[in-house]
GUKETOR-849124 format. One record per residue (C-alpha): residue in three letters; x, y, z. Coordinates in pm, 1 decimal, always signed. Layout:
BEGIN
ATOM | lose | xx | yy | zz
ATOM | ALA | X | Y | Z
...
END
This chain:
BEGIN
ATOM | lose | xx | yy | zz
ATOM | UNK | +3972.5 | -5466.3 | +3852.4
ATOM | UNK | +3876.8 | -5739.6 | +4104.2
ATOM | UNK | +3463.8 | -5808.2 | +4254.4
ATOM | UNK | +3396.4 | -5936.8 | +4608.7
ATOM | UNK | +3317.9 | -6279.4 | +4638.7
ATOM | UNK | +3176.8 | -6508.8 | +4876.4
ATOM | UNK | +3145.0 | -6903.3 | +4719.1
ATOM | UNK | +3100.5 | -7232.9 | +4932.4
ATOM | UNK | +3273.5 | -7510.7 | +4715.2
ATOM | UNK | +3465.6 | -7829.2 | +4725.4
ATOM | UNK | +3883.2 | -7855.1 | +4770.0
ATOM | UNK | +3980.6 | -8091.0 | +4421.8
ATOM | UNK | +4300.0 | -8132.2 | +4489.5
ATOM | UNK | +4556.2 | -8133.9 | +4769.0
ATOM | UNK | +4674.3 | -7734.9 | +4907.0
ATOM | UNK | +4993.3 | -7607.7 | +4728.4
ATOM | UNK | +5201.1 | -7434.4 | +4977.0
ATOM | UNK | +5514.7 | -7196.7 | +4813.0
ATOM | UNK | +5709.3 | -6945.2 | +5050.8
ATOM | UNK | +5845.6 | -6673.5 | +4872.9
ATOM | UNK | +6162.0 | -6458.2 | +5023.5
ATOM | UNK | +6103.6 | -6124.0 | +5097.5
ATOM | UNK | +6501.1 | -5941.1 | +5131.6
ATOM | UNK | +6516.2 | -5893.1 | +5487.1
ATOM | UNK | +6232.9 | -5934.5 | +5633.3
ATOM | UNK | +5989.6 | -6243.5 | +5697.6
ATOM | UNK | +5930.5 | -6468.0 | +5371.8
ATOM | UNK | +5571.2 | -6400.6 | +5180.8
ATOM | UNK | +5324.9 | -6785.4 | +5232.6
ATOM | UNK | +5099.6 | -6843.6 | +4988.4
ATOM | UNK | +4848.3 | -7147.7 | +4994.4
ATOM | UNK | +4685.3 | -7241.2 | +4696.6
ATOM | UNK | +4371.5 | -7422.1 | +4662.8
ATOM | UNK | +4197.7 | -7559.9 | +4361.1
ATOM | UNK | +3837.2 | -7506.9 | +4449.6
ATOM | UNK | +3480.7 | -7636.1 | +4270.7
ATOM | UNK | +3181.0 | -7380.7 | +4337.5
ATOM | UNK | +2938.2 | -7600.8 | +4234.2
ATOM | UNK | +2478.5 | -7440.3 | +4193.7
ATOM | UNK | +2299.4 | -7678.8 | +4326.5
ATOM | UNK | +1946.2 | -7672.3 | +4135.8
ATOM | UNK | +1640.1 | -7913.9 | +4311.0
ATOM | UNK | +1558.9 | -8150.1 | +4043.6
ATOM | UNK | +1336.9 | -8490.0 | +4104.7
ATOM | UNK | +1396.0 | -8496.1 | +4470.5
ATOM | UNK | +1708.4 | -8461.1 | +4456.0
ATOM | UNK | +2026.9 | -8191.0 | +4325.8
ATOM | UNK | +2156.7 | -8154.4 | +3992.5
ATOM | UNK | +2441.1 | -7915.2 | +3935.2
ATOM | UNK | +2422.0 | -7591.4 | +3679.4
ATOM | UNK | +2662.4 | -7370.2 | +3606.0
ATOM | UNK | +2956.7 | -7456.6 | +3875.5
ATOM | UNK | +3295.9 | -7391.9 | +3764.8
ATOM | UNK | +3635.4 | -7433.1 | +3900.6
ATOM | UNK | +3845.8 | -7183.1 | +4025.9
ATOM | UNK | +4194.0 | -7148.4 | +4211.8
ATOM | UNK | +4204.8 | -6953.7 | +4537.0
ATOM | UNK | +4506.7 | -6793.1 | +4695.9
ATOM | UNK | +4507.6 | -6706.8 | +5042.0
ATOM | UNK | +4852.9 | -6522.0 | +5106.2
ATOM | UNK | +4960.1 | -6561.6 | +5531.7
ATOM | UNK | +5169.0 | -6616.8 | +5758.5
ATOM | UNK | +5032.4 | -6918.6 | +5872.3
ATOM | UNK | +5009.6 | -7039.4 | +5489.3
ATOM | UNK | +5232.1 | -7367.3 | +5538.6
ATOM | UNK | +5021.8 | -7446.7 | +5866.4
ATOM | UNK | +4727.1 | -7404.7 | +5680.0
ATOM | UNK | +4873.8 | -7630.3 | +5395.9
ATOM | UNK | +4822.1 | -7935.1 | +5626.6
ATOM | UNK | +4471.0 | -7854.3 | +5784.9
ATOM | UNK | +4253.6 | -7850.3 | +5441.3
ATOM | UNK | +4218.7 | -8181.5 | +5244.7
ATOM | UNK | +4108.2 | -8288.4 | +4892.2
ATOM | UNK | +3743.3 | -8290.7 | +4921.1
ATOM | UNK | +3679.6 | -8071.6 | +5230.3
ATOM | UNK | +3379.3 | -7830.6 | +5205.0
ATOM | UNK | +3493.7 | -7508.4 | +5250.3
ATOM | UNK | +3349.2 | -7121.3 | +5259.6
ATOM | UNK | +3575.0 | -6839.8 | +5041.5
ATOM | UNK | +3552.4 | -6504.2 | +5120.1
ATOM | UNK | +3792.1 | -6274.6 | +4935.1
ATOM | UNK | +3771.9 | -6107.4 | +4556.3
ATOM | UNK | +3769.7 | -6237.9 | +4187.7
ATOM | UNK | +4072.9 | -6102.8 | +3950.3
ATOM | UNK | +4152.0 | -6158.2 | +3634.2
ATOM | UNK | +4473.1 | -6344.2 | +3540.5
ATOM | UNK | +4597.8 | -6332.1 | +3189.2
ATOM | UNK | +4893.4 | -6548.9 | +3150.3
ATOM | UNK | +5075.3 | -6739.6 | +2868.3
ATOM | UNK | +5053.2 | -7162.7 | +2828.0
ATOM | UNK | +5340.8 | -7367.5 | +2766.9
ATOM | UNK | +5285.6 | -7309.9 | +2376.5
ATOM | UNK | +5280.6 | -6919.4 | +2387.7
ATOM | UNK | +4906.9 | -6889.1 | +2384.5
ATOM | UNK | +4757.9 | -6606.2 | +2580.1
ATOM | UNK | +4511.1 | -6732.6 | +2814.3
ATOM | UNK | +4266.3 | -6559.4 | +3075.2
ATOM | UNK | +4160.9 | -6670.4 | +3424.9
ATOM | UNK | +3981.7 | -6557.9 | +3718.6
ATOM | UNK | +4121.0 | -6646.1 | +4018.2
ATOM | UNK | +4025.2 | -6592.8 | +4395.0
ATOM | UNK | +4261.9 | -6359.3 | +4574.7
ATOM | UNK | +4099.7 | -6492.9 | +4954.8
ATOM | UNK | +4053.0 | -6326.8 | +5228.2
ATOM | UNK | +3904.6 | -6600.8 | +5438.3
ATOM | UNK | +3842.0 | -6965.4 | +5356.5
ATOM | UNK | +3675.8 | -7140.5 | +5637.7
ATOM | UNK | +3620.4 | -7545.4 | +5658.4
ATOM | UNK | +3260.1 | -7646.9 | +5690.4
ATOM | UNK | +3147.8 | -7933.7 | +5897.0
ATOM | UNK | +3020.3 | -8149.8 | +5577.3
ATOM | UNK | +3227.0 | -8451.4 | +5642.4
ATOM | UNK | +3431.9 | -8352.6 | +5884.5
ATOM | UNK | +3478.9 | -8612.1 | +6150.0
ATOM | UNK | +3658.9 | -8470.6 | +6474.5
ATOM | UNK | +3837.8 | -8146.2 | +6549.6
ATOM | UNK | +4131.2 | -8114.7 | +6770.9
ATOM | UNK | +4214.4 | -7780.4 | +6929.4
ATOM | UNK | +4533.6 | -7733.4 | +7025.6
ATOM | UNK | +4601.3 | -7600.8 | +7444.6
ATOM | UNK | +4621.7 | -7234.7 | +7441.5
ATOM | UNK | +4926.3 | -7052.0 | +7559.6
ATOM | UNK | +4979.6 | -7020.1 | +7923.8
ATOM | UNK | +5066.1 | -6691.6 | +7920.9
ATOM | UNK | +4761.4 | -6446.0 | +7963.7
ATOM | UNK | +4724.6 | -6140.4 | +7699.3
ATOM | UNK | +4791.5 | -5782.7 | +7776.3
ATOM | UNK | +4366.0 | -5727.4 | +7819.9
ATOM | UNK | +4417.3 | -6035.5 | +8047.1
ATOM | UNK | +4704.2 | -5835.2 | +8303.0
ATOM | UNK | +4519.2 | -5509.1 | +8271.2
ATOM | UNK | +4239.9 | -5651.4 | +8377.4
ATOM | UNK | +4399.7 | -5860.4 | +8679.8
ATOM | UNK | +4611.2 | -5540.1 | +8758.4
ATOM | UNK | +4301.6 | -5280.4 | +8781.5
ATOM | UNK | +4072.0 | -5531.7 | +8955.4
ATOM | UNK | +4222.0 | -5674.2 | +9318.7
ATOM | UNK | +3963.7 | -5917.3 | +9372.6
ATOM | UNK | +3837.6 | -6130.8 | +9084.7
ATOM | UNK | +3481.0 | -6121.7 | +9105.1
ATOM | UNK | +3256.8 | -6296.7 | +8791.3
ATOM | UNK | +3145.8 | -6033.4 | +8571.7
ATOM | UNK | +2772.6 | -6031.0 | +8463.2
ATOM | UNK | +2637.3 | -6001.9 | +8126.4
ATOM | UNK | +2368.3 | -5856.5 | +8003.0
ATOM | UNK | +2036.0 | -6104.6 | +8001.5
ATOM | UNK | +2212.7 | -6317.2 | +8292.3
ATOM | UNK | +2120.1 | -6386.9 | +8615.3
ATOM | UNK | +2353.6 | -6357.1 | +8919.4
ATOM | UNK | +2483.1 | -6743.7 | +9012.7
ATOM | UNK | +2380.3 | -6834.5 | +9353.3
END
Protein backbone atom coordinates (compact mmCIF):
# COMPACT_ATOMS: atom_id res chain seq x y z
CA UNK A 1 0.00 0.00 0.00
CA UNK A 2 1.82 3.30 -0.72
CA UNK A 3 -0.05 7.32 -0.40
CA UNK A 4 0.98 10.22 -2.68
CA UNK A 5 3.14 12.62 -1.27
CA UNK A 6 4.33 15.95 -1.90
CA UNK A 7 6.93 17.34 1.17
CA UNK A 8 9.46 20.36 0.85
CA UNK A 9 12.38 19.42 3.30
CA UNK A 10 16.04 19.69 3.91
CA UNK A 11 18.93 17.09 2.31
CA UNK A 12 20.88 15.81 5.94
CA UNK A 13 23.30 14.10 4.52
CA UNK A 14 25.30 13.70 1.32
CA UNK A 15 23.18 11.58 -1.88
CA UNK A 16 23.98 7.80 -1.89
CA UNK A 17 24.30 6.72 -5.39
CA UNK A 18 24.24 2.50 -5.97
CA UNK A 19 23.87 1.07 -9.66
CA UNK A 20 22.41 -2.13 -9.70
CA UNK A 21 22.96 -4.68 -12.88
CA UNK A 22 20.14 -5.55 -14.70
CA UNK A 23 21.29 -9.10 -17.01
CA UNK A 24 21.50 -7.65 -20.29
CA UNK A 25 20.22 -4.70 -20.47
CA UNK A 26 21.14 -1.13 -18.97
CA UNK A 27 22.04 -1.24 -15.07
CA UNK A 28 19.01 0.01 -12.58
CA UNK A 29 20.46 3.92 -10.64
CA UNK A 30 19.16 4.57 -7.60
CA UNK A 31 19.91 7.88 -5.60
CA UNK A 32 19.20 8.00 -2.15
CA UNK A 33 18.55 10.95 -0.12
CA UNK A 34 18.11 11.34 3.58
CA UNK A 35 15.55 14.07 3.75
CA UNK A 36 14.05 16.34 6.95
CA UNK A 37 10.29 17.53 6.28
CA UNK A 38 10.31 19.82 8.84
CA UNK A 39 6.13 22.07 9.99
CA UNK A 40 7.00 25.19 10.41
CA UNK A 41 4.47 26.70 13.14
CA UNK A 42 4.62 30.94 13.62
CA UNK A 43 5.55 31.34 17.13
CA UNK A 44 6.83 34.90 18.72
CA UNK A 45 7.74 36.36 15.44
CA UNK A 46 9.43 33.90 14.42
CA UNK A 47 9.20 29.65 13.40
CA UNK A 48 9.29 26.87 15.68
CA UNK A 49 9.17 23.39 14.28
CA UNK A 50 6.24 20.63 15.19
CA UNK A 51 5.96 17.46 14.13
CA UNK A 52 8.84 17.16 11.25
CA UNK A 53 10.34 13.89 10.85
CA UNK A 54 12.97 12.37 8.78
CA UNK A 55 12.56 10.28 6.01
CA UNK A 56 14.74 8.58 3.17
CA UNK A 57 13.75 9.17 -0.45
CA UNK A 58 14.64 7.04 -3.43
CA UNK A 59 14.45 8.35 -6.74
CA UNK A 60 15.30 5.32 -9.15
CA UNK A 61 16.85 6.90 -12.96
CA UNK A 62 18.90 6.83 -15.33
CA UNK A 63 20.50 9.87 -14.62
CA UNK A 64 20.76 8.70 -10.78
CA UNK A 65 24.74 9.00 -10.56
CA UNK A 66 24.46 12.53 -12.36
CA UNK A 67 22.03 13.47 -10.00
CA UNK A 68 24.30 12.12 -7.11
CA UNK A 69 26.61 15.16 -7.66
CA UNK A 70 23.99 18.04 -8.23
CA UNK A 71 22.13 17.83 -4.62
CA UNK A 72 24.18 18.72 -1.46
CA UNK A 73 23.82 18.26 2.34
CA UNK A 74 21.58 21.00 3.26
CA UNK A 75 19.92 21.92 -0.08
CA UNK A 76 16.15 22.72 0.10
CA UNK A 77 14.47 20.55 -1.98
CA UNK A 78 10.61 19.70 -3.19
CA UNK A 79 9.59 15.61 -3.21
CA UNK A 80 6.99 14.50 -5.20
CA UNK A 81 6.49 10.74 -5.33
CA UNK A 82 4.58 8.14 -2.72
CA UNK A 83 5.07 6.95 0.97
CA UNK A 84 5.63 2.94 1.47
CA UNK A 85 6.13 1.06 4.14
CA UNK A 86 9.45 -0.77 4.69
CA UNK A 87 9.67 -3.48 7.24
CA UNK A 88 13.14 -4.69 7.52
CA UNK A 89 15.37 -6.45 10.14
CA UNK A 90 18.41 -4.41 12.30
CA UNK A 91 21.71 -5.73 12.75
CA UNK A 92 20.39 -7.59 16.02
CA UNK A 93 17.39 -9.44 14.33
CA UNK A 94 14.80 -6.96 15.42
CA UNK A 95 11.96 -6.32 13.06
CA UNK A 96 11.68 -2.77 12.37
CA UNK A 97 9.17 -0.58 10.21
CA UNK A 98 9.82 2.48 8.02
CA UNK A 99 8.22 4.67 5.62
CA UNK A 100 10.18 5.63 2.98
CA UNK A 101 9.67 7.94 -0.15
CA UNK A 102 9.62 6.01 -3.40
CA UNK A 103 10.13 9.74 -5.58
CA UNK A 104 8.93 10.62 -8.45
CA UNK A 105 10.37 14.09 -8.64
CA UNK A 106 12.66 15.93 -6.23
CA UNK A 107 13.32 19.39 -7.38
CA UNK A 108 16.10 21.89 -5.71
CA UNK A 109 14.64 25.10 -4.42
CA UNK A 110 16.40 28.36 -4.64
CA UNK A 111 16.82 28.72 -0.61
CA UNK A 112 20.52 29.08 -0.58
CA UNK A 113 21.38 28.36 -3.71
CA UNK A 114 24.02 30.65 -5.05
CA UNK A 115 24.51 30.31 -8.98
CA UNK A 116 23.25 27.82 -11.53
CA UNK A 117 25.16 26.70 -14.48
CA UNK A 118 23.34 25.25 -17.48
CA UNK A 119 25.13 23.25 -19.51
CA UNK A 120 25.10 24.22 -23.85
CA UNK A 121 22.43 22.25 -25.40
CA UNK A 122 23.11 19.78 -28.13
CA UNK A 123 23.69 21.08 -31.54
CA UNK A 124 21.72 18.83 -33.15
CA UNK A 125 17.98 19.98 -33.56
CA UNK A 126 15.06 17.40 -32.44
CA UNK A 127 12.85 15.54 -34.79
CA UNK A 128 9.80 18.50 -34.03
CA UNK A 129 12.78 20.80 -34.86
CA UNK A 130 13.40 19.07 -38.79
CA UNK A 131 9.70 18.60 -39.27
CA UNK A 132 9.17 21.82 -38.70
CA UNK A 133 12.18 23.25 -40.93
CA UNK A 134 11.17 20.56 -43.60
CA UNK A 135 7.27 21.58 -43.88
CA UNK A 136 7.97 25.33 -43.59
CA UNK A 137 10.50 26.80 -46.58
CA UNK A 138 10.80 30.11 -45.22
CA UNK A 139 11.25 30.61 -41.48
CA UNK A 140 8.96 33.19 -40.55
CA UNK A 141 8.46 34.06 -36.44
CA UNK A 142 5.45 32.43 -35.30
CA UNK A 143 2.94 34.52 -33.19
CA UNK A 144 1.41 33.63 -30.01
CA UNK A 145 -1.57 34.20 -28.70
CA UNK A 146 -1.77 37.77 -26.60
CA UNK A 147 1.36 39.04 -28.77
CA UNK A 148 1.75 41.66 -30.94
CA UNK A 149 3.40 41.40 -34.41
CA UNK A 150 7.30 42.86 -34.02
CA UNK A 151 7.80 45.76 -36.22
Amino acid sequence: MSTFFVGEGNIGSAPEFQEFASGNDEPRRLLRLNVYFDNPIPREGSYEDRGGYWAPVELWHREAEHWSTLYQKGMRVLVEGRTVRDEWEDSEDNARVTFKIEARRVGILPHRVHSVVMRERSSEPTTAQNTEQASSPTSKPRKHRGQSPKA
